[in-house]
Structures are given as structure tokens and as C-alpha cells.
C-alpha positions as CSV (number, residue, x, y, z in Angstrom):
1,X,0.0,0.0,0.0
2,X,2.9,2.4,0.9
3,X,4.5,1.6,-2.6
4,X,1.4,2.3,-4.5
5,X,1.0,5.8,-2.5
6,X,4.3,6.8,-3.2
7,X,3.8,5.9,-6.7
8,X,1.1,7.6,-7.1
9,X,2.8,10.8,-5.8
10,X,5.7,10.2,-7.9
11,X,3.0,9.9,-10.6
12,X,2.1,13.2,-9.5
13,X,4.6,15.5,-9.0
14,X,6.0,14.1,-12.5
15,X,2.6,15.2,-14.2
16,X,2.7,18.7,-12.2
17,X,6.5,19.4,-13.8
18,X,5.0,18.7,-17.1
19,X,1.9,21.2,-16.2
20,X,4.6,23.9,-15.2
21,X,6.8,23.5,-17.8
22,X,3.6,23.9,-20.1
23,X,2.5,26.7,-18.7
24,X,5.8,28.4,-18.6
25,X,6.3,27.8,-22.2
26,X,3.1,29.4,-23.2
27,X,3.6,32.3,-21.6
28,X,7.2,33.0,-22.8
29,X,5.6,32.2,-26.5
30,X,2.7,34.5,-26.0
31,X,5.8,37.0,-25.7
32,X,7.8,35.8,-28.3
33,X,4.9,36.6,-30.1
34,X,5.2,39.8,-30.3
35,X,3.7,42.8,-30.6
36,X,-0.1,41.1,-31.6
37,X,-3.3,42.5,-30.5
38,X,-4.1,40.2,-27.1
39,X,-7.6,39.0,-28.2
40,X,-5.4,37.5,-31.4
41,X,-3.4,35.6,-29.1
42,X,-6.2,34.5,-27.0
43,X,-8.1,33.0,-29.6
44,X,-5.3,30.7,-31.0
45,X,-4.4,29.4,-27.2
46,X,-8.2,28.6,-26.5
47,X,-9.3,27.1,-29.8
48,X,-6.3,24.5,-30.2
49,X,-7.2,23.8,-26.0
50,X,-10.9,23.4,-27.2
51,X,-10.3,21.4,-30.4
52,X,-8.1,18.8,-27.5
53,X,-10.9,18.8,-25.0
54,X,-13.6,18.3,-28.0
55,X,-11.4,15.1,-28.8
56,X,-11.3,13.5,-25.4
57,X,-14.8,14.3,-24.6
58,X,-15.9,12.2,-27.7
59,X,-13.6,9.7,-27.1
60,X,-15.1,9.3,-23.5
61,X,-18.6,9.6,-24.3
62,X,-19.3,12.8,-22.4
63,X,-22.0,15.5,-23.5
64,X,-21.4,19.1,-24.4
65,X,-24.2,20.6,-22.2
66,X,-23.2,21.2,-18.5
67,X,-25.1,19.2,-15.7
68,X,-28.3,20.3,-15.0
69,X,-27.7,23.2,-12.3
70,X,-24.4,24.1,-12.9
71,X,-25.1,26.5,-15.8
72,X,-24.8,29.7,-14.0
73,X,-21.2,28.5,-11.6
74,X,-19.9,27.3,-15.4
75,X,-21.1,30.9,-16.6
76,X,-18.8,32.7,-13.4
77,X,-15.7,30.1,-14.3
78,X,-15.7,31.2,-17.8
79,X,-16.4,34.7,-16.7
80,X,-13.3,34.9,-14.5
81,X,-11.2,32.9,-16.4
82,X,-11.7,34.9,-19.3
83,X,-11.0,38.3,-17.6
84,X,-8.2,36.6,-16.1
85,X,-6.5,35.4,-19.5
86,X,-7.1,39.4,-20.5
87,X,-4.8,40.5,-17.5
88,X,-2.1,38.0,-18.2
89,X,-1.5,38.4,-21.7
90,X,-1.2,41.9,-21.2
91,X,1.2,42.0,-18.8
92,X,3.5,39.4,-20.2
93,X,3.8,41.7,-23.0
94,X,4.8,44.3,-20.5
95,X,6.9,42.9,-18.0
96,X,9.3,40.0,-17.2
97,X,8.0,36.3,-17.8
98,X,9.1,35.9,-14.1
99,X,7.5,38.6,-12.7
100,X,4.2,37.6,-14.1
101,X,3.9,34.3,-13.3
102,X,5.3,34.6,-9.4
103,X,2.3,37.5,-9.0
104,X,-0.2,35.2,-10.6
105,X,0.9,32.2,-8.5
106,X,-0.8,34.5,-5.6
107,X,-4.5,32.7,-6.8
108,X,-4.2,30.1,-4.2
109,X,-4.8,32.9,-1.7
110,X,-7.4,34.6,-3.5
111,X,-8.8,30.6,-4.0
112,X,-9.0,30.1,-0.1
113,X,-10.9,33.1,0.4
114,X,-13.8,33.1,-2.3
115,X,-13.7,29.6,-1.2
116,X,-14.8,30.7,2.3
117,X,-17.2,33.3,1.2
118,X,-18.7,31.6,-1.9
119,X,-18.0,27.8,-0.7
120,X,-18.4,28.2,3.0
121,X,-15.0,26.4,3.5
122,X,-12.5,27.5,6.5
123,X,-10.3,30.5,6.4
124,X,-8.2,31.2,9.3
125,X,-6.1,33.9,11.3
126,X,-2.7,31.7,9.9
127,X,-4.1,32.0,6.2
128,X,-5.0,35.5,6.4
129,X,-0.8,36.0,8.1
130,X,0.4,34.0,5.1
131,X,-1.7,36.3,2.8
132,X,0.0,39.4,4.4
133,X,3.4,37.7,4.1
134,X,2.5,36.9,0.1
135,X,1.7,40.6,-0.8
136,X,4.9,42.0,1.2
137,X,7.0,39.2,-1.1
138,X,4.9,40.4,-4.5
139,X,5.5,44.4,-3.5
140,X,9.2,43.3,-4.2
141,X,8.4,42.1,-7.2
142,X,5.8,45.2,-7.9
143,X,8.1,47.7,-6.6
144,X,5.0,50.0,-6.2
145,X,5.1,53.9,-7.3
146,X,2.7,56.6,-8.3
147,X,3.4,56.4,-11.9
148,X,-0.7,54.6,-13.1
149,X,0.3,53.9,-16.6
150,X,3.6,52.3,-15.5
151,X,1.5,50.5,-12.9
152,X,-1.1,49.0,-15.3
153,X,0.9,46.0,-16.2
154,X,1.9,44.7,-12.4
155,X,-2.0,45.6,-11.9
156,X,-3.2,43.4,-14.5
157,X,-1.2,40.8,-13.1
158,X,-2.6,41.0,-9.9
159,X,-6.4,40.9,-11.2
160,X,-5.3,37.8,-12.9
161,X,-4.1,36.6,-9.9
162,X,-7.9,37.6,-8.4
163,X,-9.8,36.3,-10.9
164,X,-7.9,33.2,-11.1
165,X,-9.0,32.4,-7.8
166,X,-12.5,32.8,-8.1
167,X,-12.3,30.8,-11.2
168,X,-10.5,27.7,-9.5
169,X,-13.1,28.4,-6.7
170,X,-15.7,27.8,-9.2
171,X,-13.9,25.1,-11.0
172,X,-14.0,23.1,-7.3
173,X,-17.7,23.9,-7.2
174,X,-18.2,22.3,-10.2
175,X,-16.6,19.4,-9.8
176,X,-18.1,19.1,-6.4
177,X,-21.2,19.0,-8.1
178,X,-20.3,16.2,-10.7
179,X,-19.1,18.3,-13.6
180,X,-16.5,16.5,-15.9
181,X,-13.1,18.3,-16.0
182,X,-13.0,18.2,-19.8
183,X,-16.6,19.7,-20.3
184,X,-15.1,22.4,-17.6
185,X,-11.8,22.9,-20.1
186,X,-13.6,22.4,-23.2
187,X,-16.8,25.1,-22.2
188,X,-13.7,27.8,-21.0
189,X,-12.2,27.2,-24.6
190,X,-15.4,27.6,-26.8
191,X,-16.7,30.8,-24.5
192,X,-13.2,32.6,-24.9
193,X,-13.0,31.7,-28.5
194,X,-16.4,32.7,-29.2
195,X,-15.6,36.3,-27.1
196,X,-12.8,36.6,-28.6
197,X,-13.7,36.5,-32.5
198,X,-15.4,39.6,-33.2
199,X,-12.2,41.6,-31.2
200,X,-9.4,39.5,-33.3
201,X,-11.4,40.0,-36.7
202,X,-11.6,43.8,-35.9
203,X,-8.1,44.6,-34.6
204,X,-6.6,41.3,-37.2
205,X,-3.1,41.7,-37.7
206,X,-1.3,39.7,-40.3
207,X,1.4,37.5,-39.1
208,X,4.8,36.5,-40.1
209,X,5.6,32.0,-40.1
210,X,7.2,32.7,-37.0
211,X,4.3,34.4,-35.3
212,X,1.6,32.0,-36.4
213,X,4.1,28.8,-34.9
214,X,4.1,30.8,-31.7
215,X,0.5,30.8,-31.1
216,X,-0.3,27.7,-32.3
217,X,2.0,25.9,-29.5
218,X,0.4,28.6,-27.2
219,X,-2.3,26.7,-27.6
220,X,-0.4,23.2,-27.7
221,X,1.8,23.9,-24.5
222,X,-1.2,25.3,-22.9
223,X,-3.1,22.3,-23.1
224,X,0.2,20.1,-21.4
225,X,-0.1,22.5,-18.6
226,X,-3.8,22.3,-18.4
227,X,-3.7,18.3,-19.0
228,X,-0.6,18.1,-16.4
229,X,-2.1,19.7,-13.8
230,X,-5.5,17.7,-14.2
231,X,-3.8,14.8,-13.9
232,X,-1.4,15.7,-11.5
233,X,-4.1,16.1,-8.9
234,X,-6.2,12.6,-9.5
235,X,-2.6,11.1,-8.0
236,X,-1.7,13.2,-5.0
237,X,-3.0,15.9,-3.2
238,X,-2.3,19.7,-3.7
239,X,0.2,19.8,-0.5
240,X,2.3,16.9,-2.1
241,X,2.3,19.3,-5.3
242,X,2.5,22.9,-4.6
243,X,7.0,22.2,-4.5
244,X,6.4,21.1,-8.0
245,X,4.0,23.8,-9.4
246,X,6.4,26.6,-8.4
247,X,8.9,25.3,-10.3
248,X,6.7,27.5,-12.8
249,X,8.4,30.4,-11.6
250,X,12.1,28.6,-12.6
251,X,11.2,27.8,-15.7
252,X,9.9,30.8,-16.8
253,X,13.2,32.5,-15.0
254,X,15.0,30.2,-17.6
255,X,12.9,30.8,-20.4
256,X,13.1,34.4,-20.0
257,X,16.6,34.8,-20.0
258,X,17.1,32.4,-23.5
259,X,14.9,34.3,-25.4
260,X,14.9,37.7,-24.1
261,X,18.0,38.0,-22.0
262,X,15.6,38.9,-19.0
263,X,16.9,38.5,-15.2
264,X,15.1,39.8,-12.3
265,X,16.4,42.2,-10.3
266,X,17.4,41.3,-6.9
267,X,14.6,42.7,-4.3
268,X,12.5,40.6,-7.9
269,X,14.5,37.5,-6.5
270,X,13.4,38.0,-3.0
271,X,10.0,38.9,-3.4
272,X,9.9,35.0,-5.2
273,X,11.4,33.4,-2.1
274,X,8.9,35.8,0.1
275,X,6.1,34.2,-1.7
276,X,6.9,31.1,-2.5
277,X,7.6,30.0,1.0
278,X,4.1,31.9,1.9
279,X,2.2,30.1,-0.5
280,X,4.6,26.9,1.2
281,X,3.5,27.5,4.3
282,X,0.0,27.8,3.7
283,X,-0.3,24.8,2.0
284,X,1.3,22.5,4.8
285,X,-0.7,24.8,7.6
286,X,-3.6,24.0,4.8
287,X,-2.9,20.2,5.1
288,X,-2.9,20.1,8.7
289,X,-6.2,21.2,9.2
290,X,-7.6,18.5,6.8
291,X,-5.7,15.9,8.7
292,X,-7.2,16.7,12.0
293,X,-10.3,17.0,10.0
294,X,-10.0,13.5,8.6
295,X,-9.1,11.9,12.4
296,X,-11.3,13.2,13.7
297,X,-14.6,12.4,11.4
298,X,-12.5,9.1,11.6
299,X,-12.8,9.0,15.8
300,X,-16.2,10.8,15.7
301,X,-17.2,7.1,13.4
302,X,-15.1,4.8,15.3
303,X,-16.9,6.0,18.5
């Protein structure tokens, strides 16, 4: 039994490396990219994604319409999501791949408290600390000052950072509630694609080889990162994973500086250890409270 479990998280944590190496190499394309309009971009990553999903759904026999009563969370994930992919793709093309994906890793946060207000799941003085500790490491990062327009970017980040979290919030809700996580991928796709047309076909830009190869593996690395991290949680749970899924932010540290000779500054560097113990931290502290949870529903039926 102990082999299989740590099999299983080996299984894993391999899957979750895949999932941030995908993700990583999306966004550094959807900067190699250049300088495209961002609704142009978001249509290739979401309709190669959808096409995927489409295939797998078929394969498995599973319908396109949502489960009766889960139209309107479905409605917010693709909502969120959606403003979310705005507010990333904007400010990759403004700021260092790094930078972007250490603020966006802040959803978890923003997860656990929609999750309490939306899901009516426990948030606790030590989460709210953690949160505190988070936004001190990503002001590092920021570096905050009064200029607005120079700001936009780092705030663009953050609201995908937001909006991410109410997305995954909704995303749990869903599955709670039966939804298949391919109908969740495939119904995110088709929205964004379909909100996205009438903006790409009014701001088209035409594209050089190069361009059009970049955002069609946008969409195929997308999908590994989207696949990975499905899979990655069906074999071990998100506090045997969260290591793994930072290892985002070192790709994309590695990416950044191959293709566009980027390194982040130093206070940059600690505002990534600031956060990415915080987000650490949380998850074990996390952990621990579903453990007691656990033994004690156990003890509570024992008894």
C-alpha cells in the first residue's frame, strides 16, 4: 500500500513538472509573439485547448451541455477565467515572464478566500498571516510607485491573480457537483473563442511563419499544462504538489533569460522566495487542518 501511495505521488509530481513546464512555455511564447493585439493571441491558445478537450470528450462519451444546475457557476468560471487570461497576456507583454507568473501564482490565496465566502470552507487567522506575508514578497516584485500607466501592467497581473482564484473556486464547485473536468476545459475554450472573434477579426493583424508557430503551440503547451495539472491532482493531493507547481516560476526564469536576456532584479529575487515559502507554508498549515479533520470524522465514526 505504501509503494502504491508513493507511486502515485511520484506519478504526480511528474505530471505537475510537465503542467509547469507547459505553462511556462506558453507564456514566454505568447511574448515571443510579439507585438499582436491580445484578443489575437487568446483565440489561438483557446481554440487548439478546445479542439483537444472536443477530442477526449468524444472519445469518453461525455455530452457538451453542463449538468443540470451548474449552468450559472460554469457561466462565473468562464467569466473569470476569461477576464483573467485578458490580465495575463497583457502583462507578459509588458513585464518579465518571471515577474508575471510569481504574481499570478498568488491565486491560491485569493482561492481560499472566495472559497470561504462563496464555498463556506474554512479561512483562518494563519491563512489570512500568510496572505500578508504573500503581498509583502509580490511588492518586491511590484516595486509599487505613483506612476498609473507604469502600474497598469503589475496591476493586470494581480487581477489575474484575483480572478484566477475565483475561477479555481468555481472550477471546485463544479466538480463538487459532478461536472466533468473536460466539459469544464472544453466550455472555458469555446466561450473565450467565441468572445474573442469579433475583437481578433476587428483589430486582425497579419502575421509572419514565425508568429503563427508561436501561437499555435500557445495553444499546444497550454493544453500540457492544463492536462498536467488535471492529472497531476487525481494522483496526489495539492500539498504533495505545490513544490512542483512553483517550479513554474524557474522555468519561466530560464525561459526568459534564452529568449529575451531577462533576469530579475534582486529585491524581484526575494520577493519569489517571500512568496513562495508563503504560499509553502499555507499549503502545509492547509494540510494540517484536513488531517485533524480527517481523524477526527474518523474518531467521531469509530466511536
Amino acid at each position: 500500500m505504501k509503494t502504491q501511495t508513493r507511486s502515485n505521488v511520484t506519478k504526480g509530481i511528474l505530471w505537475m513538472l510537465a503542467s509547469a513546464i507547459g505553462f511556462a512555455v506558453m507564456n514566454s511564447l505568447v511574448k515571443l509573439a510579439g507585438d499582436l493585439p491580445i484578443f489575437q493571441k487568446m483565440f489561438f491558445r483557446n481554440f487548439i485547448a478546445m479542439l483537444i478537450t472536443f477530442l477526449a470528450m468524444r472519445r469518453e462519451g461525455v455530452r457538451l451541455r453542463p449538468e443540470r444546475g451548474n449552468e450559472w457557476h460554469m457561466f462565473l468560471r468562464c467569466f473569470s477565467g476569461l477576464l483573467g487570461m485578458i490580465g495575463n497576456y497583457y502583462a507578459l507583454d509588458r513585464m518579465l515572464v518571471s515577474d508575471v507568473t510569481v504574481i499570478v501564482k498568488l491565486s491560491p490565496f485569493f482561492t481560499l478566500l472566495f472559497s470561504a465566502l462563496i464555498l463556506k470552507e474554512d479561512f483562518r487567522p494563519p491563512h489570512l498571516l500568510f496572505m500578508i506575508l504573500a503581498f509583502a514578497g509580490s511588492a518586491l516584485v511590484a516595486k509599487p510607485q505613483l506612476d498609473f500607466t507604469a502600474m497598469l501592467p503589475v496591476l493586470a497581473a494581480f487581477m489575474t491573480a484575483v480572478t484566477s482564484g475565483i475561477s479555481y473556486t468555481y472550477v471546485r464547485s463544479l466538480q463538487q457537483h459532478g461536472e466533468d473536468r473536460n466539459r469544464i476545459i472544453f466550455t472555458f475554450s469555446a466561450t473565450s473563442c467565441l468572445f474573442c472573434i469579433p475583437f481578433a477579426v476587428a483589430g486582425y493583424q497579419p502575421m509572419t511563419g514565425k508568429q503563427l508557430l508561436c501561437l499555435i503551440f500557445v495553444g499546444v503547451s497550454a493544453s500540457v499544462g492544463q492536462i498536467g495539472m488535471t492529472n497531476a491532482y487525481r494522483y496526489a493531493a495539492s500539498r504533495e504538489l505545490s513544490t512542483a507547481d512553483y517550479s513554474q516560476v524557474f522555468f519561466a526564469a530560464v525561459l526568459g533569460f534564452i529568449l529575451f536576456g531577462q533576469l530579475p532584479d534582486r529585491y524581484s529575487v526575494i520577493g519569489y522566495f517571500i512568496i513562495i515559502a508563503a504560499v509553502l507554508g499555507n499549503s502545509i498549515y492547509s494540510a494540517s487542518l484536513e488531517e485533524k479533520k480527517k481523524r477526527k470524522e474518523l474518531s467521531a465514526g469509530a466511536s
